[in-house]
Backbone as CSV, one residue per row, in Angstrom:
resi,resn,N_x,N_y,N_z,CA_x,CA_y,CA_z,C_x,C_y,C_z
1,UNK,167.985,66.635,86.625,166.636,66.519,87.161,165.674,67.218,86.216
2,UNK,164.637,66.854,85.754,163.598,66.869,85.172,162.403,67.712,85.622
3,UNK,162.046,68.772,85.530,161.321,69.684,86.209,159.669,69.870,86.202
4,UNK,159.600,69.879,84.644,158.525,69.650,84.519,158.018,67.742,83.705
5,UNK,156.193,68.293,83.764,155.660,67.347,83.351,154.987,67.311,82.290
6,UNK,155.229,66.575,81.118,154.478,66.302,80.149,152.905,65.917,80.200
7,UNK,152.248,66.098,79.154,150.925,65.459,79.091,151.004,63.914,79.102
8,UNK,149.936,63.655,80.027,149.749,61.640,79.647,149.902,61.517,77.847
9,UNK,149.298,62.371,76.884,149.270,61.706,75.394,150.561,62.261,75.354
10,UNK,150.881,63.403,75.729,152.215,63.431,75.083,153.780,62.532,75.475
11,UNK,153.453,62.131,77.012,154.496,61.601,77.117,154.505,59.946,76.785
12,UNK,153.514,59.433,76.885,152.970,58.121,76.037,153.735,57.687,74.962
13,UNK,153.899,58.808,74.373,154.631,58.226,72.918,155.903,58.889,73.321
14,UNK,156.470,59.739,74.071,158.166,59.926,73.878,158.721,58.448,74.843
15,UNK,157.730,58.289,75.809,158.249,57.056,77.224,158.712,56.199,76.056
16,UNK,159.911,55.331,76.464,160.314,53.898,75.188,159.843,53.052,76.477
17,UNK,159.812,51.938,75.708,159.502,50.232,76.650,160.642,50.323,78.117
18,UNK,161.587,50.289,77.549,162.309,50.131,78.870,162.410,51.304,79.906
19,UNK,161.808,52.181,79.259,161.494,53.270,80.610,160.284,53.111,81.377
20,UNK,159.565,52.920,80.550,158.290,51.917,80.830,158.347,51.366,82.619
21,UNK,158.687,50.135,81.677,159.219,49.086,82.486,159.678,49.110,83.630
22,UNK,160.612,50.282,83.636,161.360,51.134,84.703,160.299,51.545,85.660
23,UNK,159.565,52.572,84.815,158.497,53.515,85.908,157.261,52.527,86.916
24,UNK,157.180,51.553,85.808,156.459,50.279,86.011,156.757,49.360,87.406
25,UNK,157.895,49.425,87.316,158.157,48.204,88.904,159.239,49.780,89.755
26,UNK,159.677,50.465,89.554,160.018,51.117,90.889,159.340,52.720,90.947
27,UNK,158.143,52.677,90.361,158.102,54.141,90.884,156.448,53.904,91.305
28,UNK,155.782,52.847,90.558,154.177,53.332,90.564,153.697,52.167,91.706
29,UNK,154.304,51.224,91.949,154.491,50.793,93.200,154.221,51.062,94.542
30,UNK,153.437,50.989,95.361,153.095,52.168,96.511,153.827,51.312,97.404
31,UNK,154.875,51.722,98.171,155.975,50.848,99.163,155.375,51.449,100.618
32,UNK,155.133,50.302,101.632,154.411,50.280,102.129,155.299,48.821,103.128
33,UNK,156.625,49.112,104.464,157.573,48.038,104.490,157.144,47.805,105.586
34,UNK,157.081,47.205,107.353,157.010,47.530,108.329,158.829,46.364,108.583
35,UNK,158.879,47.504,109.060,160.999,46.630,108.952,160.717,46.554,110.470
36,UNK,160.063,47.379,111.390,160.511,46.985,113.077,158.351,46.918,113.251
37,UNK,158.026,45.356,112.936,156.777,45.323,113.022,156.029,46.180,114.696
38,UNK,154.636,45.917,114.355,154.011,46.779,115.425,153.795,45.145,116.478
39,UNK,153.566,45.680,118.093,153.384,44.266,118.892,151.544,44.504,118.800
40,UNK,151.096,43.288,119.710,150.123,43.718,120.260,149.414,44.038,121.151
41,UNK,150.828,44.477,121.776,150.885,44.925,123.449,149.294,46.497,123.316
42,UNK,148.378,46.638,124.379,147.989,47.938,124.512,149.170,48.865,125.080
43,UNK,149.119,50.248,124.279,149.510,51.289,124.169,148.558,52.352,124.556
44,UNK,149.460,53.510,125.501,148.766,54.510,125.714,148.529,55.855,124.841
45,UNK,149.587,56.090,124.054,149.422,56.679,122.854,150.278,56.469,121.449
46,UNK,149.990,56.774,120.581,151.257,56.709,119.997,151.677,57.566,118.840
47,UNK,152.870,57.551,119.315,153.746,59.234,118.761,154.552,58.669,117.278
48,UNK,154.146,59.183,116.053,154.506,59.239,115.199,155.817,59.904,115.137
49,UNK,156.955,59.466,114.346,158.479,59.805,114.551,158.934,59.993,112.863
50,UNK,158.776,61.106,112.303,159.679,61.457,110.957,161.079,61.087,110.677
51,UNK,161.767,60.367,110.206,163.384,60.169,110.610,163.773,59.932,109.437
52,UNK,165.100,60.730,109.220,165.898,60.240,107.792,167.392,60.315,108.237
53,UNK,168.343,60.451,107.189,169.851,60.517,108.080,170.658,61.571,108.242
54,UNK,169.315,62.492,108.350,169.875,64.172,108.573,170.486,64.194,110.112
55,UNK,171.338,65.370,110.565,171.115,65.481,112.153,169.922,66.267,112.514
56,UNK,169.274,67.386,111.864,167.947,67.670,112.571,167.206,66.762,112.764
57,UNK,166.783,65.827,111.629,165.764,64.134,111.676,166.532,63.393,113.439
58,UNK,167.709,63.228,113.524,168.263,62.699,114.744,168.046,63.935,115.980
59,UNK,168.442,64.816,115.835,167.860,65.497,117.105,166.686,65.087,117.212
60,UNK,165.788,65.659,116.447,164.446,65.182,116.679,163.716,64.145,117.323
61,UNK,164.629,62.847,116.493,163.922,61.678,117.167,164.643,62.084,118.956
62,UNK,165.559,62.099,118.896,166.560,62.098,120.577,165.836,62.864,121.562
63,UNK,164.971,64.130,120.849,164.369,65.409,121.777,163.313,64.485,121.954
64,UNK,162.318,63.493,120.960,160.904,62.694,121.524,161.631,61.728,122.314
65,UNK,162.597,61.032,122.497,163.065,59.904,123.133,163.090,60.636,124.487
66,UNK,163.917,61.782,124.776,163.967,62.309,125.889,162.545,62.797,126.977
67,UNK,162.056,63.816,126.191,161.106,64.606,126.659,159.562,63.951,125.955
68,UNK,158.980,62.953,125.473,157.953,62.914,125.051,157.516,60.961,125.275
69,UNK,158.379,60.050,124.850,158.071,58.621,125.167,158.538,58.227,126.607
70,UNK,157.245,57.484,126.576,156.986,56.925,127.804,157.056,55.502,127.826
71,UNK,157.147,54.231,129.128,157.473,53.070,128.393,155.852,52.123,128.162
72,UNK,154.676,53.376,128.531,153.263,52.658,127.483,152.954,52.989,126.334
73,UNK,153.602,54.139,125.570,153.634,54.530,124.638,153.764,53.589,123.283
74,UNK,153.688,53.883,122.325,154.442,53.107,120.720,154.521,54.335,119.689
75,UNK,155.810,54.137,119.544,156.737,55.006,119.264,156.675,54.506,117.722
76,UNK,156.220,55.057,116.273,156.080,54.686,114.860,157.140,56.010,114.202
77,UNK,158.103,55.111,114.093,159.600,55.583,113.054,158.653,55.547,111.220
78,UNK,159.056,56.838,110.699,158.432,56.351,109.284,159.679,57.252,108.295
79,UNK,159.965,56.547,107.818,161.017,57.066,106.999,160.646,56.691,105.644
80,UNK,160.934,57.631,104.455,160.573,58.201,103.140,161.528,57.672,102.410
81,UNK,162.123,57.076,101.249,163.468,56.949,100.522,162.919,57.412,99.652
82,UNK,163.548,57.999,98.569,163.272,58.948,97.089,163.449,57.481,96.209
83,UNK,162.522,58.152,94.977,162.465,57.147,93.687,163.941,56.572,93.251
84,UNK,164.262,55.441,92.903,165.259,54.839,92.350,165.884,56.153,91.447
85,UNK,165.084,56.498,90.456,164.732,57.347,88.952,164.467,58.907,89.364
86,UNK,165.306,59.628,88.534,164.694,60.999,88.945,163.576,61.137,88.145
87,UNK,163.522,62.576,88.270,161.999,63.350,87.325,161.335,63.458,88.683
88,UNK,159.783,64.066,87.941,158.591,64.740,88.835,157.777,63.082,88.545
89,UNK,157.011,62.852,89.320,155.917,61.856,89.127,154.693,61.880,89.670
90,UNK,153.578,62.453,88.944,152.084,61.924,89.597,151.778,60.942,90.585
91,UNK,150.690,61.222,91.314,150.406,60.189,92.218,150.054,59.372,91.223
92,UNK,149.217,59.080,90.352,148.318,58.388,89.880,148.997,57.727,88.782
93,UNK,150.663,58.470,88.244,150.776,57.999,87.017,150.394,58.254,85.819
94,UNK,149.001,59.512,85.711,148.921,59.632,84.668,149.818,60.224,84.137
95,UNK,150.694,61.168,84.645,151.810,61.991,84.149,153.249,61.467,84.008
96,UNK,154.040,61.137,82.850,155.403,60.660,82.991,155.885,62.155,82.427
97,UNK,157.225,61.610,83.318,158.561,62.797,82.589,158.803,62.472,81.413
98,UNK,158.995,63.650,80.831,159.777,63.452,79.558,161.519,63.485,79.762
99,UNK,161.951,62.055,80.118,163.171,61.791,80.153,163.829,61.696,78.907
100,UNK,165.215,62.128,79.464,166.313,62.614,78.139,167.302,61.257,78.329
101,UNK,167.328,60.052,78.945,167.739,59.167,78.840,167.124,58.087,78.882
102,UNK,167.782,56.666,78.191,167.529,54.989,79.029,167.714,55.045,79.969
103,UNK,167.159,54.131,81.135,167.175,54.032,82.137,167.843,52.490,82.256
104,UNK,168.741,51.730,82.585,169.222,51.010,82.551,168.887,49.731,84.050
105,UNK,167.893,49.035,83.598,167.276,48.284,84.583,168.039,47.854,85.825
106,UNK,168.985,47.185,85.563,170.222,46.897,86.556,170.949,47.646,87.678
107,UNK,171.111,48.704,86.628,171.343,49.982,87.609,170.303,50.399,88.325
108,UNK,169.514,50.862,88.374,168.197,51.281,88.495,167.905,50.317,89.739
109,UNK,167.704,49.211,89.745,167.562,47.778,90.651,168.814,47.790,91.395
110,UNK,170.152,48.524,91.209,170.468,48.611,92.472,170.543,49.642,93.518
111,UNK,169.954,50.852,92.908,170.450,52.269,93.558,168.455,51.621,94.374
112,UNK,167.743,50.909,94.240,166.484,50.864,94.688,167.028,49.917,95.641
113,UNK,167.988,49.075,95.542,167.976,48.379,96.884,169.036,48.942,98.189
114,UNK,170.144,50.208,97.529,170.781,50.217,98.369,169.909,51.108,98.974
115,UNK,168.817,51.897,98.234,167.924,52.957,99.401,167.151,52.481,100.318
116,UNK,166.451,50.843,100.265,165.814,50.160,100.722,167.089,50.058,102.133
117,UNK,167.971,49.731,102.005,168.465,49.051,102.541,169.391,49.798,103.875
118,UNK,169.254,51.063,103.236,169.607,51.887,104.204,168.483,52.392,104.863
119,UNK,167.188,52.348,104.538,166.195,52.980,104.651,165.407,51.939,105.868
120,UNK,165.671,50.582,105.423,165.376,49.668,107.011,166.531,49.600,107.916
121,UNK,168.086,49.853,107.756,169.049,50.086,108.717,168.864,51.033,109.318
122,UNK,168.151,52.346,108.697,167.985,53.547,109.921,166.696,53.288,110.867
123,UNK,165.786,52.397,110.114,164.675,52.422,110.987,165.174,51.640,111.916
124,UNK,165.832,50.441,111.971,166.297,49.548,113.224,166.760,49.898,114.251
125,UNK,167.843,51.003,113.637,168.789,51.529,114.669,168.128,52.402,115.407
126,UNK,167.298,53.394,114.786,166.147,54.229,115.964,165.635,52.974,116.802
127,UNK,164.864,52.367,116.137,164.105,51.216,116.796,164.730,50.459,117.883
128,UNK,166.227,50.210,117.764,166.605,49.352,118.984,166.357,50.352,120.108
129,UNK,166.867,51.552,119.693,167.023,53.042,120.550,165.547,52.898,121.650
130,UNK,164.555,52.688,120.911,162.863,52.852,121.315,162.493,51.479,122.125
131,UNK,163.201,50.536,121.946,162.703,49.184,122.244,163.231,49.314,123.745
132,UNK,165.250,49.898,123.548,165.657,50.243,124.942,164.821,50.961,126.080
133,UNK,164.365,52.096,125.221,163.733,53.191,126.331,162.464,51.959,127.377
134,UNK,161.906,50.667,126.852,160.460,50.642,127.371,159.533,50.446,126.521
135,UNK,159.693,51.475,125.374,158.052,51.270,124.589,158.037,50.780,123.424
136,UNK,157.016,50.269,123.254,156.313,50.074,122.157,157.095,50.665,120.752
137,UNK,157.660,49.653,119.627,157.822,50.440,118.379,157.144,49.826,117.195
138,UNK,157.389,50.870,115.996,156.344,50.043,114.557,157.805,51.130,113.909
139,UNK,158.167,50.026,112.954,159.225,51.063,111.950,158.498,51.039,110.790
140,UNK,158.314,51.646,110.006,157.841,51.697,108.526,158.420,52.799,107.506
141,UNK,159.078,52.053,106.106,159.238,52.217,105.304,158.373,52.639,104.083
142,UNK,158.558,53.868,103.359,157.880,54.364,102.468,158.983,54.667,101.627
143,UNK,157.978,55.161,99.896,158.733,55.832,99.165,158.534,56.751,98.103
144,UNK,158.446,57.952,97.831,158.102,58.434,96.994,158.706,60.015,97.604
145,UNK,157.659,60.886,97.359,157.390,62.126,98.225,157.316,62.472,99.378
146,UNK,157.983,62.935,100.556,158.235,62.927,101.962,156.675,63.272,102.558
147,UNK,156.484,64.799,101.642,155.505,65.405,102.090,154.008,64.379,101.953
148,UNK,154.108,64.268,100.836,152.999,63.215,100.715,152.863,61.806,101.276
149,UNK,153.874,61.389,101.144,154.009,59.787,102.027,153.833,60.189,103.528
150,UNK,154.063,60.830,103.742,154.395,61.113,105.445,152.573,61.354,105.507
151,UNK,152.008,62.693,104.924,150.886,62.972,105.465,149.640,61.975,105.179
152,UNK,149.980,61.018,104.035,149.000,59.989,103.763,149.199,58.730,104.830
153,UNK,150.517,58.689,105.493,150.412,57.374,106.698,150.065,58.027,107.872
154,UNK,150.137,59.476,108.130,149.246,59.741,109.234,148.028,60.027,109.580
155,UNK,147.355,60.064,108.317,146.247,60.011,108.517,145.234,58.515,108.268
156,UNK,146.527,57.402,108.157,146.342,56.072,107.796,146.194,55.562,109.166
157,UNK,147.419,55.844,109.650,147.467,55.171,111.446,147.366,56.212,112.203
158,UNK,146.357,56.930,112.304,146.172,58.306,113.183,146.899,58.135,114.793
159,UNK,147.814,59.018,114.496,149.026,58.649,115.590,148.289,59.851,116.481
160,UNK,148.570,60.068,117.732,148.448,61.370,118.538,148.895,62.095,118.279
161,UNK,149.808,62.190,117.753,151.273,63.637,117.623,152.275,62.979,116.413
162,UNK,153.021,64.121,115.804,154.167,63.907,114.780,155.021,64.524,115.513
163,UNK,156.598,64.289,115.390,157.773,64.653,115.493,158.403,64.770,114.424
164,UNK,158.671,65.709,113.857,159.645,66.126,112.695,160.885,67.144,112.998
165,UNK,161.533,66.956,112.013,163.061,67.448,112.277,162.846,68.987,111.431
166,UNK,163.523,70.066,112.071,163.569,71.575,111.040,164.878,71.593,110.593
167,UNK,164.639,71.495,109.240,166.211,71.317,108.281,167.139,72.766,108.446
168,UNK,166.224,73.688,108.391,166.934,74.743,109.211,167.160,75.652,107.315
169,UNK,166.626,75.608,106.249,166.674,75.754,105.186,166.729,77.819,104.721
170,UNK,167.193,77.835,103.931,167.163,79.611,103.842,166.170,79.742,103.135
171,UNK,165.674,81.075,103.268,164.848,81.516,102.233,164.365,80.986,101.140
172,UNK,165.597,81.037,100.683,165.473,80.733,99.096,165.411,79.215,99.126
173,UNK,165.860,78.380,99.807,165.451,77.191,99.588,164.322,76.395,99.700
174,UNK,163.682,77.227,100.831,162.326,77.353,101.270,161.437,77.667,100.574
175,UNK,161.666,78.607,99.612,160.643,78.805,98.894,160.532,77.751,97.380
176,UNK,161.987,77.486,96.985,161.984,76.273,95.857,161.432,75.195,96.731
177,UNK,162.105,74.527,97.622,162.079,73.269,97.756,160.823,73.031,98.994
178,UNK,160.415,74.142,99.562,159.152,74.164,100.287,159.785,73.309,102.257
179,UNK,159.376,73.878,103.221,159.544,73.120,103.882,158.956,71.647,104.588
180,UNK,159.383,70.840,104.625,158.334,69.639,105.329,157.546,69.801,106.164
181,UNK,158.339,70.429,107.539,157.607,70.474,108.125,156.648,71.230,108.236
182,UNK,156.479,72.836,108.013,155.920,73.967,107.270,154.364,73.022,106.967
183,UNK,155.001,72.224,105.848,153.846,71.707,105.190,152.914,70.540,106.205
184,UNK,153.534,69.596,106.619,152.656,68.780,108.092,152.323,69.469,108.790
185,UNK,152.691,70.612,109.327,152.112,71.888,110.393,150.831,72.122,110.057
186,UNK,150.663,72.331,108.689,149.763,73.010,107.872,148.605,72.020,107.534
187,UNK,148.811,70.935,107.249,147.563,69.922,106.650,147.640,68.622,108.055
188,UNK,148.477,68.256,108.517,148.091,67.134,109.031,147.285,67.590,110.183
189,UNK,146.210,66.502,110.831,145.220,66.773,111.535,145.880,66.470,112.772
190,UNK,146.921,66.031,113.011,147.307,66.140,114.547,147.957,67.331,114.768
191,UNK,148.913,67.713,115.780,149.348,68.336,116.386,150.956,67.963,115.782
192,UNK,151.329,68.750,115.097,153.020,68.487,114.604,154.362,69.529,115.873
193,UNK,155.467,68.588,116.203,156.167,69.019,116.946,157.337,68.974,116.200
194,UNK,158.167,70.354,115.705,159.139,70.157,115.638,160.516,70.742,116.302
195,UNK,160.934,70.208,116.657,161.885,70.291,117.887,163.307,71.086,116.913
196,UNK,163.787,72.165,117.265,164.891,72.943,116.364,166.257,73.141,117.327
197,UNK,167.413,72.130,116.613,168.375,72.256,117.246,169.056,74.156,117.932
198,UNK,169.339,74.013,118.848,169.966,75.402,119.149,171.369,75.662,118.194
């Protein structure tokens, strides 16, 4: 993994064509899926749902299924998959990594579809879960940055409330890798719930 970031001029000329190419169709791409579309039933509120294939992400959703949806509600699953490609990446792109390898298109095109692909199988499977209870669901697929993808679709479809999962992380990981939810607590304009397994 690739830590830091080069300058746009400087990494301009180390990037080759086929990394290019690479960064070009799976990273600068803004993914944007709805795998369990929205109805157009009226809804009485609706509760934004963080989910990945952690068990805190599954408690979580199970603690809003239990104690929080109702069957007027619409219940929006949004799940994050990471870049095909490692490294750090700008929103904007002006910044590439200075990668120490080719990136081999093929490969690359498939580790992007098996994340896709697990990434609309988890939303379904919550989703049948939500469809059972009564209410209202919208699954949507993103990809990039958790923290950032997550807080840019909630303030896209201003949900009433977030549900997020507490990874339950130490110190020290917390302070490298920062917590999610920590961070939605902190900037998103709703009200963030995160529910912490006992």
């Amino acid at each position: 993994m690739i830590n830091s970031l080069a300058t746009a001029s400087t990494s301009q000329q180390q990037i080759s064509p086929a990394n290019k190419a690479v960064i070009d169709k799976y990273v600068a791409p803004k993914v944007h899926e709805e795998v369990v579309p929205s109805t157009t039933q009226e809804h009485k509120r609706v509760i934004a749902v963080a989910v990945d294939s952690s068990p805190d992400a599954e408690y979580a959703f199970q603690w809003a299924l239990l104690h929080l949806v109702n069957p007027n509600d619409q219940v929006c699953l949004i799940n994050v998959r990471p870049f095909a490609v490692d490294g750090n990446f700008g929103r904007s792109l002006e910044l590439y990594p200075a990668f120490s390898h080719e990136y081999n298109e093929e490969y690359v095109d498939a580790i992007e579809n098996y994340n896709r692909d697990e990434s609309h199988s988890l939303l379904k499977k919550y989703g049948s879960q939500v469809l059972a209870k009564g209410a209202m669901c919208r699954g949507i697929a993103l990809r990039g940055n958790p923290k950032e993808e997550i807080l840019t679709k909630v303030n896209e479809i201003k949900p009433d409330m977030l549900v997020v999962g507490c990874r339950g992380l130490s110190p020290l990981k917390t302070m490298f890798l920062g917590s999610l939810s920590h961070y939605l607590i902190q900037h998103a304009p709703i009200p963030v719930i995160v529910p912490k397994r006992q």
